[in-house]
TIPARO-346711 format. One record per residue: residue in one letter; x, y, z of N, C-alpha, C in turn. Coordinates in pm, whole numbers, padded with zeros to 5 digits, always signed. Layout:
<kolzas>
aXYZXYZXYZ;...
</kolzas>
This chain:
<kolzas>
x+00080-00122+00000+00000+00000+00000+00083+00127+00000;x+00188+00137+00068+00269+00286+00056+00316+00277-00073;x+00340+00169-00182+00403+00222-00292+00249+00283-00359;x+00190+00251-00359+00027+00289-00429-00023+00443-00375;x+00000+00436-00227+00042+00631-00216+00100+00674-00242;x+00264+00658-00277+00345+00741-00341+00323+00779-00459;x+00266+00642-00522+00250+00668-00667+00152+00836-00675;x+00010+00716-00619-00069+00882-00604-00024+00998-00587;x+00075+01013-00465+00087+01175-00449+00193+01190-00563;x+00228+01114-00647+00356+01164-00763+00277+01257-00867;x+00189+01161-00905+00059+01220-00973-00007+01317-00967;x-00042+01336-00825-00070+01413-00815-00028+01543-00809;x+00128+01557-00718+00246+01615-00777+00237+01711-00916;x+00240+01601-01010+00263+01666-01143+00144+01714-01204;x+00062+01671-01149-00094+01733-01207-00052+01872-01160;x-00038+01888-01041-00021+02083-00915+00050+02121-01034;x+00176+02045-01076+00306+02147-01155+00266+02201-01265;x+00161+02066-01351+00137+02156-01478+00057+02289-01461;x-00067+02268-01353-00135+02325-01323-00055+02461-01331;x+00077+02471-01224+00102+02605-01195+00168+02645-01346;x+00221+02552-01376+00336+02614-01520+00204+02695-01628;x+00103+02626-01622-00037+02687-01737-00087+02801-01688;x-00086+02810-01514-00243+02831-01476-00233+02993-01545;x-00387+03002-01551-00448+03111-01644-00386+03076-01820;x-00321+03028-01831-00280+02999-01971-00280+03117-02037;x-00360+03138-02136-00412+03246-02260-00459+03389-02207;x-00518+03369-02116-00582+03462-02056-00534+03546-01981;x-00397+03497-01924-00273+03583-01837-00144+03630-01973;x-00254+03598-02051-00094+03651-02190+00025+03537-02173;x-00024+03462-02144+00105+03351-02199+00118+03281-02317;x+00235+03276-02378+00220+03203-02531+00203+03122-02559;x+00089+03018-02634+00008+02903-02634+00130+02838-02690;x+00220+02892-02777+00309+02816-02855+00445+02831-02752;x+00478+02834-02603+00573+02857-02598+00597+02697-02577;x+00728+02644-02625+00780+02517-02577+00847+02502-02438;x+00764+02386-02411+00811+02351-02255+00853+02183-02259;x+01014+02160-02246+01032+02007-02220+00948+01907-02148;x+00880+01976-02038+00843+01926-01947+00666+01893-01990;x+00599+01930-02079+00472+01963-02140+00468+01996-02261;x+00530+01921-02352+00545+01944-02514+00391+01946-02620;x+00298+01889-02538+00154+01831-02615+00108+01985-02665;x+00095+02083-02563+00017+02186-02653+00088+02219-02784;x+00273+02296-02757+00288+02332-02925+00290+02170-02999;x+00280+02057-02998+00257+01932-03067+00111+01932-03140;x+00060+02023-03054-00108+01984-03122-00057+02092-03245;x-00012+02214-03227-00013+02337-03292+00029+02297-03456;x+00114+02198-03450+00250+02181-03554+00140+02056-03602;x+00081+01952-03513+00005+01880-03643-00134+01948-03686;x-00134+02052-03631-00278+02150-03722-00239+02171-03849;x-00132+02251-03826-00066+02304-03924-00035+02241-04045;x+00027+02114-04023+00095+02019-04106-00007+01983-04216;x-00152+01917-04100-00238+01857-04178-00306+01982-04239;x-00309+02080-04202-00436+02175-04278-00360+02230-04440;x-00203+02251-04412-00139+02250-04528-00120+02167-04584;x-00092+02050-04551-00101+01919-04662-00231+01918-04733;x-00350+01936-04666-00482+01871-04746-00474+02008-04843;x-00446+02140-04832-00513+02241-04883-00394+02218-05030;x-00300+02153-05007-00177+02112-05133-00246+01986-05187;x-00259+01888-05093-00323+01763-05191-00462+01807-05300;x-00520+01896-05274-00641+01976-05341-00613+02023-05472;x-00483+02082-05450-00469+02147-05610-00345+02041-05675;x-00303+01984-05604-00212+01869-05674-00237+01715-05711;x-00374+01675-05644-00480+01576-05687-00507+01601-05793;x-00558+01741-05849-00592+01743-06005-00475+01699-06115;x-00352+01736-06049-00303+01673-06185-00174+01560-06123;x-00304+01463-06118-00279+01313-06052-00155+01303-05990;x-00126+01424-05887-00012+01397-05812-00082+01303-05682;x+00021+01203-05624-00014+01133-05487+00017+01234-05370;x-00048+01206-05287-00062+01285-05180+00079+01279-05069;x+00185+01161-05106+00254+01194-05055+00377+01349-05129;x+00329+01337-05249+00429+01490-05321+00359+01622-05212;x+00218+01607-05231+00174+01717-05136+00274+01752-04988;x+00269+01612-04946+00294+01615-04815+00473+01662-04781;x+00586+01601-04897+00692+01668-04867+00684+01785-04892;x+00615+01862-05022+00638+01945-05061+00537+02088-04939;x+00462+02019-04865+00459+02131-04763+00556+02108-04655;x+00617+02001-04636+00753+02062-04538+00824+02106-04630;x+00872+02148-04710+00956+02232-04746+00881+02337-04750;x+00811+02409-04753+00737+02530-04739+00734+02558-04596;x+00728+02517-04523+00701+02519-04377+00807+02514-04316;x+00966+02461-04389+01074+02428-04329+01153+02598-04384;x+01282+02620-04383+01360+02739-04394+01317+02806-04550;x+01278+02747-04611+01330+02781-04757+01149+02868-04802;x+01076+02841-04716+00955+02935-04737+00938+02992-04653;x+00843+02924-04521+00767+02999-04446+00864+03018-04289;x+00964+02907-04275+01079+02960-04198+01142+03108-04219;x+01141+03160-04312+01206+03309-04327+01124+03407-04306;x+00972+03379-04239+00917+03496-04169+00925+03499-04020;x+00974+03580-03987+01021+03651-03815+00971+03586-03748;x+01025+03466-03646+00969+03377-03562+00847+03292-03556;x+00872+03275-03718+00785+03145-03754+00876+03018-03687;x+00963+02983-03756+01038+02868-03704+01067+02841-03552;x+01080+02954-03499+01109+02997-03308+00977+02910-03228;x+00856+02956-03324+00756+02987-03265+00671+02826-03276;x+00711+02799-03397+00578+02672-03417+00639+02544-03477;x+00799+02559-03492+00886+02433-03517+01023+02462-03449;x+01021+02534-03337+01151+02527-03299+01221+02364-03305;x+01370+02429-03240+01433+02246-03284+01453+02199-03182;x+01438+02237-03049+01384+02151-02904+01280+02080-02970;x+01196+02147-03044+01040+02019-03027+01015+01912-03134;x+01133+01925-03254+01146+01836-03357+01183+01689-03284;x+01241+01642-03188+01275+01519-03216+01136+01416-03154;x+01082+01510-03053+00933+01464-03018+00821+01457-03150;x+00838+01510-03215+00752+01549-03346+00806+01407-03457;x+00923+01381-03435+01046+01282-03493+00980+01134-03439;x+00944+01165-03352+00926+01051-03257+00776+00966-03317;x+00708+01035-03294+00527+01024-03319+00529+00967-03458;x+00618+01087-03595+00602+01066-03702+00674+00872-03710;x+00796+00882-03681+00856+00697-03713+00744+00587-03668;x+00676+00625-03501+00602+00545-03473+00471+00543-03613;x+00458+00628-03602+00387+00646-03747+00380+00537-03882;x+00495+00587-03958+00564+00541-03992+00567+00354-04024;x+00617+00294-03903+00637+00203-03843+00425+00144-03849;x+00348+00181-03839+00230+00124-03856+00197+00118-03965;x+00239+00210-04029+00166+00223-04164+00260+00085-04272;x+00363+00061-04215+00450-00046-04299+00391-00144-04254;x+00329-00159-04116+00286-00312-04081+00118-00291-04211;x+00069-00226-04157-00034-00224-04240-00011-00289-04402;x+00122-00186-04442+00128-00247-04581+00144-00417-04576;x+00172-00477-04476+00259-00571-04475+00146-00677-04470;x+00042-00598-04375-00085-00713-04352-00156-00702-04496;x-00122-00611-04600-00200-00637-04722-00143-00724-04830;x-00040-00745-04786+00048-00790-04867+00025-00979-04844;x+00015-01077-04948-00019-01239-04897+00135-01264-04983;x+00186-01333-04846+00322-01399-04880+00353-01507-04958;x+00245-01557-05012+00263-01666-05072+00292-01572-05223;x+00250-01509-05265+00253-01405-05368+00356-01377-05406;x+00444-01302-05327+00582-01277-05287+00665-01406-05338;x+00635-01505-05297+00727-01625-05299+00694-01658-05456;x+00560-01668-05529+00545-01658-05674+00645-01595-05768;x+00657-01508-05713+00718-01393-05768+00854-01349-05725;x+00900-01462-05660+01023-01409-05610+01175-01388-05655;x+01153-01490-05840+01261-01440-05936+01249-01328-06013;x+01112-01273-06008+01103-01158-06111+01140-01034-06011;x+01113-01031-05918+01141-00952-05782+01287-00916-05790;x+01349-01040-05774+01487-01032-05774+01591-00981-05863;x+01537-00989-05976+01556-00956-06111+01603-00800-06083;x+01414-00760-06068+01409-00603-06068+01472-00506-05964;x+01506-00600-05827+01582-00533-05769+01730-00538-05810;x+01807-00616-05880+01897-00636-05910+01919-00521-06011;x+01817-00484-06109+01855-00420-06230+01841-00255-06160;x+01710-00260-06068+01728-00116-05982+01818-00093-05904;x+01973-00139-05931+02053-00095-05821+02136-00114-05853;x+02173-00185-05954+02292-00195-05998+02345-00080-06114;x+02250-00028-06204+02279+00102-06289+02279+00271-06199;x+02189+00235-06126+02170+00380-06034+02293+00377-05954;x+02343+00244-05864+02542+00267-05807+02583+00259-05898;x+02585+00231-06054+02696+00286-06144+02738+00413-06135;x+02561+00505-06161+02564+00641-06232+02614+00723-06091;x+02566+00693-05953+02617+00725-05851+02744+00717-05852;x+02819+00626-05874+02926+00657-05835+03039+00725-05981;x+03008+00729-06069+03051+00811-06153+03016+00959-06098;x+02920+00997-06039+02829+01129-06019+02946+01191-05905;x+03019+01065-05868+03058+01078-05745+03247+01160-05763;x+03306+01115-05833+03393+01206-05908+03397+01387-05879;x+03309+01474-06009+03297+01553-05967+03262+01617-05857;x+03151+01536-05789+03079+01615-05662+03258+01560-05570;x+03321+01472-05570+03412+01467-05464+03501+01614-05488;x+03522+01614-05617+03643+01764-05611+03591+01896-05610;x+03465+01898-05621+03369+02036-05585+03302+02022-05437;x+03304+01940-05366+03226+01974-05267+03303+01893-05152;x+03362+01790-05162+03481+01712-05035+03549+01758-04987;x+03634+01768-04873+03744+01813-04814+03822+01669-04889;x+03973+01701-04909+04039+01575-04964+04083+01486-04874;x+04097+01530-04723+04114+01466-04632+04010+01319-04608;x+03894+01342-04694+03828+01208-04706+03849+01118-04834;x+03889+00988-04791+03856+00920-04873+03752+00888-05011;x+03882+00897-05149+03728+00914-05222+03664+00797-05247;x+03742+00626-05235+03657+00512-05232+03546+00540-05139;x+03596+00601-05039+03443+00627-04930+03358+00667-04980;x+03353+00799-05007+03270+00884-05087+03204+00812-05160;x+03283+00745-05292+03186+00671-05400+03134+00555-05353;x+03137+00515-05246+03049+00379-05193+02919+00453-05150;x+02957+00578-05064+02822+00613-04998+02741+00656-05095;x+02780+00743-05231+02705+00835-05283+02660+00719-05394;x+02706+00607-05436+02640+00461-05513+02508+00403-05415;x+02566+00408-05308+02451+00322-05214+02326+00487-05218;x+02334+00601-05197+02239+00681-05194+02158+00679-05283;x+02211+00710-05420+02180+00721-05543+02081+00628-05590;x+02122+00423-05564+02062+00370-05559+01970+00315-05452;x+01957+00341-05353+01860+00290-05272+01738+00332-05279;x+01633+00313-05269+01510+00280-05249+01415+00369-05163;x+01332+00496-05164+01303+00578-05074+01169+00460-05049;x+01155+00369-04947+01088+00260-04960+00920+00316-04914;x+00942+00402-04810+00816+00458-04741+00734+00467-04837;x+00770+00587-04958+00744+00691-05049+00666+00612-05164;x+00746+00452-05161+00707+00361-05246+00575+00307-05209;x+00573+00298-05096+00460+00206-04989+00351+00290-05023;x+00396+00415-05033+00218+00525-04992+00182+00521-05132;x+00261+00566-05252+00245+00540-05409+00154+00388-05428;x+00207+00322-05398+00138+00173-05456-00008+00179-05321;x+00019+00241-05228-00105+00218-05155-00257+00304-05239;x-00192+00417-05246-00302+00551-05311-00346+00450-05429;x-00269+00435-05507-00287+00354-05647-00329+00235-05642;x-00404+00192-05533-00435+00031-05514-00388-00031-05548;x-00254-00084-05594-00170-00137-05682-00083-00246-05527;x-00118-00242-05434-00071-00335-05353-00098-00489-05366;x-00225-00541-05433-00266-00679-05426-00263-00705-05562;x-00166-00659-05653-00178-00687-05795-00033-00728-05807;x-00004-00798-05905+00102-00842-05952+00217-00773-05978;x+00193-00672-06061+00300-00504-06016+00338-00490-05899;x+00262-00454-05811+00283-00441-05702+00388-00530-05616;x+00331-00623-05644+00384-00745-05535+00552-00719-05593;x+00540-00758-05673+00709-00713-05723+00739-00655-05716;x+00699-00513-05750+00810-00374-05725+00815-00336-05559;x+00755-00368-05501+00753-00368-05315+00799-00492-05304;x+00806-00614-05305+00930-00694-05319+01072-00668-05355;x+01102-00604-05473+01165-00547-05541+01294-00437-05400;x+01172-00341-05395+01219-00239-05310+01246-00283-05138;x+01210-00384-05106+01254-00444-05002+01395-00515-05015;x+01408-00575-05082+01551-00618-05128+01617-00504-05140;x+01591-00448-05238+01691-00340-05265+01726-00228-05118;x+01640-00236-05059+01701-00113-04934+01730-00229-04852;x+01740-00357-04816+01808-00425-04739+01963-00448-04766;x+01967-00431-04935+02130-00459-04986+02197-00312-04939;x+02119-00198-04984+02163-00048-04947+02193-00034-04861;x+02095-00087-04689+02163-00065-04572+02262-00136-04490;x+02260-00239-04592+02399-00346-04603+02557-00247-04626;x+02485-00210-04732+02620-00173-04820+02680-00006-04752;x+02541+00059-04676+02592+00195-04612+02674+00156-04509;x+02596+00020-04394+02695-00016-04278+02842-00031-04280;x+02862-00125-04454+03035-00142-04472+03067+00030-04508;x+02994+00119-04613+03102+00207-04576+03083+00298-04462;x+03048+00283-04380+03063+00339-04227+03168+00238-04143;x+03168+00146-04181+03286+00056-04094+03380+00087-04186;x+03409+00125-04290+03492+00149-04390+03591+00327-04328;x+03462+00383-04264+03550+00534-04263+03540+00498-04087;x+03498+00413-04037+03505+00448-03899+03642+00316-03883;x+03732+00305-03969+03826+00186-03988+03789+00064-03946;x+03688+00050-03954+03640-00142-03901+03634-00178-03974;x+03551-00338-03933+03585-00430-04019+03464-00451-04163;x+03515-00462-04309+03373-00443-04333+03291-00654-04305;x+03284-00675-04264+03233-00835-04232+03135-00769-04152;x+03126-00684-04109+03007-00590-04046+02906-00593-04119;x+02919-00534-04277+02788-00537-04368+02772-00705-04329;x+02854-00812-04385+02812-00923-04409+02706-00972-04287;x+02740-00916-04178+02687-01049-04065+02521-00956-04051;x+02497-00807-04078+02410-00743-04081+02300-00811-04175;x+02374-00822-04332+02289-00894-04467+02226-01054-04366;x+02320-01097-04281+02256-01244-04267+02198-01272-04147;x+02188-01160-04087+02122-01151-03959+02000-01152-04024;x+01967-01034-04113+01846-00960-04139+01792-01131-04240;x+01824-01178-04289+01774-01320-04338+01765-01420-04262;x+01856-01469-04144+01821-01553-04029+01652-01500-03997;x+01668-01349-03932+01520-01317-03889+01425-01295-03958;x+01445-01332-04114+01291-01298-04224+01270-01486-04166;x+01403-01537-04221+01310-01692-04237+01226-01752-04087;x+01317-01720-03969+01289-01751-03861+01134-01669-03873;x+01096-01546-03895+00957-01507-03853+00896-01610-03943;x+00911-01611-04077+00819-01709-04167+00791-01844-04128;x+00894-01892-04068+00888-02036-04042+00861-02037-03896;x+00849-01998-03797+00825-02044-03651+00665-01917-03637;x+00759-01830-03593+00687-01698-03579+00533-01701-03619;x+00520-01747-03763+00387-01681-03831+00286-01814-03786;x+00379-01921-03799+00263-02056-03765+00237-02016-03595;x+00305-01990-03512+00244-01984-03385+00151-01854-03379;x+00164-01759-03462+00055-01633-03479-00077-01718-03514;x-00090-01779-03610-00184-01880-03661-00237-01953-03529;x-00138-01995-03492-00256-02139-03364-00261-02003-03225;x-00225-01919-03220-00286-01836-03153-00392-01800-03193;x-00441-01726-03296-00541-01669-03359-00677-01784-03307;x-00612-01919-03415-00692-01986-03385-00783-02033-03195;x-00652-02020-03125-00689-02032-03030-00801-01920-02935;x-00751-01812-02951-00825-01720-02907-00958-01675-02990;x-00967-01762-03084-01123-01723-03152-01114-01641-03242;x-00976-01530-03292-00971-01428-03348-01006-01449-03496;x-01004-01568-03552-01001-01564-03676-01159-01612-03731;x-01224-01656-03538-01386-01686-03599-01450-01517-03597;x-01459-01441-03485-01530-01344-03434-01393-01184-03448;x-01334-01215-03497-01248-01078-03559-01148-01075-03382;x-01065-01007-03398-00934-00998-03327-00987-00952-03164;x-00952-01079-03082-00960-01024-02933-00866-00915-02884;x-00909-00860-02769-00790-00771-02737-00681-00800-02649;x-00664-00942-02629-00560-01032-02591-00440-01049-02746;x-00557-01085-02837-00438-01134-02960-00370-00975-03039;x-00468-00908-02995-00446-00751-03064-00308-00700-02990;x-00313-00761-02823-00188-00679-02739-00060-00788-02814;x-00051-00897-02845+00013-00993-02896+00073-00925-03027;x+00005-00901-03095+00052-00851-03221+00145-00743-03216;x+00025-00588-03118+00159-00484-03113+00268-00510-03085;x+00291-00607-02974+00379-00689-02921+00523-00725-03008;x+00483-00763-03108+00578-00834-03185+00595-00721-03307;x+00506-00645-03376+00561-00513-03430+00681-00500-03413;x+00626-00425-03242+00751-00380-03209+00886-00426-03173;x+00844-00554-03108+00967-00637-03088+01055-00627-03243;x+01019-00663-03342+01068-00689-03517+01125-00524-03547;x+01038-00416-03466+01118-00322-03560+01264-00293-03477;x+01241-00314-03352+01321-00247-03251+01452-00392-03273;x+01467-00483-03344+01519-00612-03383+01589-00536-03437;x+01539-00522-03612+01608-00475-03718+01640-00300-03693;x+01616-00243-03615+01688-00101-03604+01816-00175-03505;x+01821-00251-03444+01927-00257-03346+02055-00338-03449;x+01983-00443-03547+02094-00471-03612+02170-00397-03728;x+02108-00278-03723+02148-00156-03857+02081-00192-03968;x+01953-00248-03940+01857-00199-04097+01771-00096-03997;x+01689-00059-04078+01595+00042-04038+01464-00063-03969;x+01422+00050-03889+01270-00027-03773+01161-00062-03901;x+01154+00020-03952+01055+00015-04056+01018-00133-04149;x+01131-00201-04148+01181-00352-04215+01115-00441-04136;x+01140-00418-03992+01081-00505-03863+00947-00541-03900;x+00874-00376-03902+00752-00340-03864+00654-00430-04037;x+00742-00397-04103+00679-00478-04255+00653-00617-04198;x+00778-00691-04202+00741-00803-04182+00633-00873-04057;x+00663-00799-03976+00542-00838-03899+00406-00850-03929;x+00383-00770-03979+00227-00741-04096+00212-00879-04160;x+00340-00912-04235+00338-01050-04323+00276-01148-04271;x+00368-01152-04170+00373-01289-04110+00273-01326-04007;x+00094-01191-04060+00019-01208-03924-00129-01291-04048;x-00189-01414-03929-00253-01476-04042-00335-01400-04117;x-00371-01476-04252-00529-01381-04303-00623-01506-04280;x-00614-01557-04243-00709-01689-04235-00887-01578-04140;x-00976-01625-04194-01115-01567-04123-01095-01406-04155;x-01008-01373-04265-01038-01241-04258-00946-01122-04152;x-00849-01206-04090-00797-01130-03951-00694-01036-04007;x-00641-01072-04114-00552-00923-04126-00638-00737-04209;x-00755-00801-04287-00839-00705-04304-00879-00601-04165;x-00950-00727-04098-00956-00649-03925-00869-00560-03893;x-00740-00615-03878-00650-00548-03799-00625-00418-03917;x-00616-00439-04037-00603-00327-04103-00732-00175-04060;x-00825-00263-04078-00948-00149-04064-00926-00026-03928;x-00880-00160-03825-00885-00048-03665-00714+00020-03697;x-00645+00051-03783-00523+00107-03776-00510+00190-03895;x-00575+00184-04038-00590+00244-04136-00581+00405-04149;x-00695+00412-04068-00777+00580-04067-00683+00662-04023;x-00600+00589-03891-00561+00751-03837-00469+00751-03871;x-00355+00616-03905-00216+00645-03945-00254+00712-04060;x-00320+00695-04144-00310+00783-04273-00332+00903-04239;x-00474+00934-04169-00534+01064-04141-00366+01182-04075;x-00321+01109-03970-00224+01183-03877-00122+01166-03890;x-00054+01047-03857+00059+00997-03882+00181+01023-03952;x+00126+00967-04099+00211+00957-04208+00262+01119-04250;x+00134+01219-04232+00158+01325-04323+00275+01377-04234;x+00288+01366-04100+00436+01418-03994+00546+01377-04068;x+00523+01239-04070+00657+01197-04142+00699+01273-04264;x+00614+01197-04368+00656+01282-04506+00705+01449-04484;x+00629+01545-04414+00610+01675-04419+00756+01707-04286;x+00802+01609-04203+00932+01615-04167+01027+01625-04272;x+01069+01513-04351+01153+01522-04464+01132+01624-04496;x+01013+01751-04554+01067+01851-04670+01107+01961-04567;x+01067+01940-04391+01089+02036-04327+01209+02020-04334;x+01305+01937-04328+01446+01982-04276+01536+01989-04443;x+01467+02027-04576+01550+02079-04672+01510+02224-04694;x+01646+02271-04720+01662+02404-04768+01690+02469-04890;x+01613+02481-04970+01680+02518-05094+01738+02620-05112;x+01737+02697-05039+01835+02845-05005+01962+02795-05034;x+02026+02695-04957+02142+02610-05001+02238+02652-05076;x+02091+02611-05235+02198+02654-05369+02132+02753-05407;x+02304+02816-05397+02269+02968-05383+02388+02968-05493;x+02431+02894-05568+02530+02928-05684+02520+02866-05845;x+02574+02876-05900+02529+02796-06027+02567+02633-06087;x+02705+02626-06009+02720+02481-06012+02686+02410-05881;x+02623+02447-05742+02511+02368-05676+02410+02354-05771;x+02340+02441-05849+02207+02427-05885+02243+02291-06009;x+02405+02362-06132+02413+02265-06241+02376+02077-06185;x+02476+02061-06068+02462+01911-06030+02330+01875-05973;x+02244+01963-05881+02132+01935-05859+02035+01906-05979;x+02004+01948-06087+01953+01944-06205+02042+01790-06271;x+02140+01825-06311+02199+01672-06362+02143+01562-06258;x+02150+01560-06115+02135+01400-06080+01975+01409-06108;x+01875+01539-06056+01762+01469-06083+01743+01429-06244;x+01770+01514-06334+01772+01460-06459+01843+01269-06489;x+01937+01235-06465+01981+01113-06466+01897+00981-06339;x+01787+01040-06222+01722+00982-06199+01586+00978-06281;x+01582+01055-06360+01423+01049-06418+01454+00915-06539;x+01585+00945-06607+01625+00864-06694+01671+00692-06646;x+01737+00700-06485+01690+00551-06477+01578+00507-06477;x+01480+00595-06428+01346+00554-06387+01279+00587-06434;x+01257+00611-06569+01206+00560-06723+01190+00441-06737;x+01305+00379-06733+01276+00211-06833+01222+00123-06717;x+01219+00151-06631+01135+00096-06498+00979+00110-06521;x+00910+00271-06558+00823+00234-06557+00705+00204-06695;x+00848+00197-06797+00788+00125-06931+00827-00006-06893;x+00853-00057-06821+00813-00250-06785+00716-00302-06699;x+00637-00186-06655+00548-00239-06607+00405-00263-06619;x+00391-00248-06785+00332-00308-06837+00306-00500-06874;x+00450-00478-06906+00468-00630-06895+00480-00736-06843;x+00492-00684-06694+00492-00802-06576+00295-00723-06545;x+00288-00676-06566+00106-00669-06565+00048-00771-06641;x+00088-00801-06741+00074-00915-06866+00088-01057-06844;
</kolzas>
């Protein structure tokens, strides 16, 4: 019993503190937006008003000419970040200072991180496995010309923009692995908008792009053990970790999800909230796995989705109660993070702007013949 009063008066405690840190709030002239470590939720509400009321009012005029709503969504963090609406007088101070970004950082990954399981529960693995030479194929051909052109790209940008004190094998490993990797999220929300997740396209090019950012964050780890002088057998044991734990979820993991389901009724009468705490359960366990072994959480959080049954309908379920808000809230933080933290002020000269123009030009041109083939695996 005394730990059960302490608790109380802790509580209660911090209830008095906020109390005094607010009291009168608005009404004593205090600034609704001022940031407080200790009470971050009010400017948090402020920044996802904002986010979402500018994303939808961009998805509006950029829906008409069949842009996806994730272009909306970077392209109002960059409006919102330095290069627009940051350069009016304590905008940025006021409603994105950078105390309150990593909390904002935080919400958006968890984010993030659902919306991949989601993809993952739409996704039927047996599909995947159909398809798992043409997959391979296409990730092979998406990554192997883009680290060519990367690392050719990588040349000039080393003697215009490197200190020489770095290594330029370094350089051209990282700027091959950038060039070619996979913005996988970006991919996920594209094939989601486009219903293109349960179709044959789909299944492959999100197959595709799973491989390919697993080889990328393979290949970034060696050159980080590369400039931090270690060993690179680092990438290697990372590549076979991250395959020990796909097969291990497929093969142990997903059948005991199954005789759970079954057991708890979930797959007659839709998901108990025993098998529902089970599931978040293992999400997170898978993402917090693969972030610890140097792939990204996001990889975790996919496969978990996979590997949860559809038998009675149960991964529809679980999709339905998680759908709405990650899309509604969630996702747009994330995306609209990324354009917040670019600046195009930057290039402010003519050969920043020349190479910026060349690589996007030489990405439009790999990713051309990509999407004149996808007609034919539609076929």
């Amino acid at each position: 019993m005394p730990e059960f009063s302490d608790t109380i008066i802790s509580l209660f405690d911090g209830l008095k503190k906020r109390q005094a840190t607010g009291e009168g709030g608005l009404l004593t002239g205090s600034d609704p937006s001022a940031f407080d470590v200790s009470d971050p939720l009010r400017l948090w509400i402020i920044q996802v008003g904002v986010i979402i009321m500018l994303d939808q009012l961009l998805s509006l005029g950029l829906g008409r000419m069949k842009q996806p709503k994730v272009i909306a969504e970077v392209l109002g963090g960059i409006l919102l970040g330095p290069t627009a609406f940051g350069r009016i007088p304590g905008f940025t101070q006021h409603i994105f200072p950078s105390q309150s970004l990593p909390y904002l950082s935080l919400v958006a990954n968890i984010g993030l991180c659902l919306f991949l399981f989601i993809v993952g529960l739409e996704i039927d693995a047996s599909v995947i496995k159909r398809n798992a030479r043409m997959s391979a194929i296409v990730s092979l051909a998406g990554m192997a010309l883009p680290f060519g052109l990367g690392s050719a790209l990588s040349v000039p940008l080393y003697h215009h923009f490197i200190d020489p004190s770095v290594q330029f094998t370094h350089f051209m490993l990282f700027t091959g692995v950038a060039y070619s990797i996979t913005a996988f999220p970006v991919l996920c929300r594209i094939l989601t908008e486009l219903k293109l997740l349960d179709t044959t396209v789909g299944i492959v090019v999100l197959s595709a792009g799973v491989g390919n950012d697993v080889v990328g964050w393979t290949l970034l780890a060696l050159s980080v053990a590369l400039v931090n002088a270690g060993s690179g057998l680092t990438a290697l044991w990372v590549l076979l970790t991250c395959v020990a734990f796909t097969i291990f979820l497929l093969l142990v993991v997903k059948r005991v999800m199954l005789w759970l389901a079954r057991a708890t009724g979930s797959t007659d009468d839709g998901p108990t909230m025993f098998y529902m705490t089970v599931v978040m359960i293992l999400l997170w366990a898978c993402a917090f796995f693969t972030d610890i072994v140097g792939v990204n959480a996001i990889f975790g959080a996919f496969l978990a989705g996979i590997i949860v049954p559809r038998e009675g309908g149960l991964a529809i379920a679980l999709t339905e109660k998680l759908e709405d808000m990650v899309t509604i809230i969630f996702l747009p933080l994330y995306f609209t993070l990324s354009g917040l933290n670019t600046n195009l002020g930057l290039l402010d000269d003519g050969i920043t702007w020349a190479f910026t123009i060349a690589i996007a030009c030489l990405a439009f041109l790999v990713f051309q013949p990509k999407t004149e083939s996808v007609p034919s695996l539609a076929s």
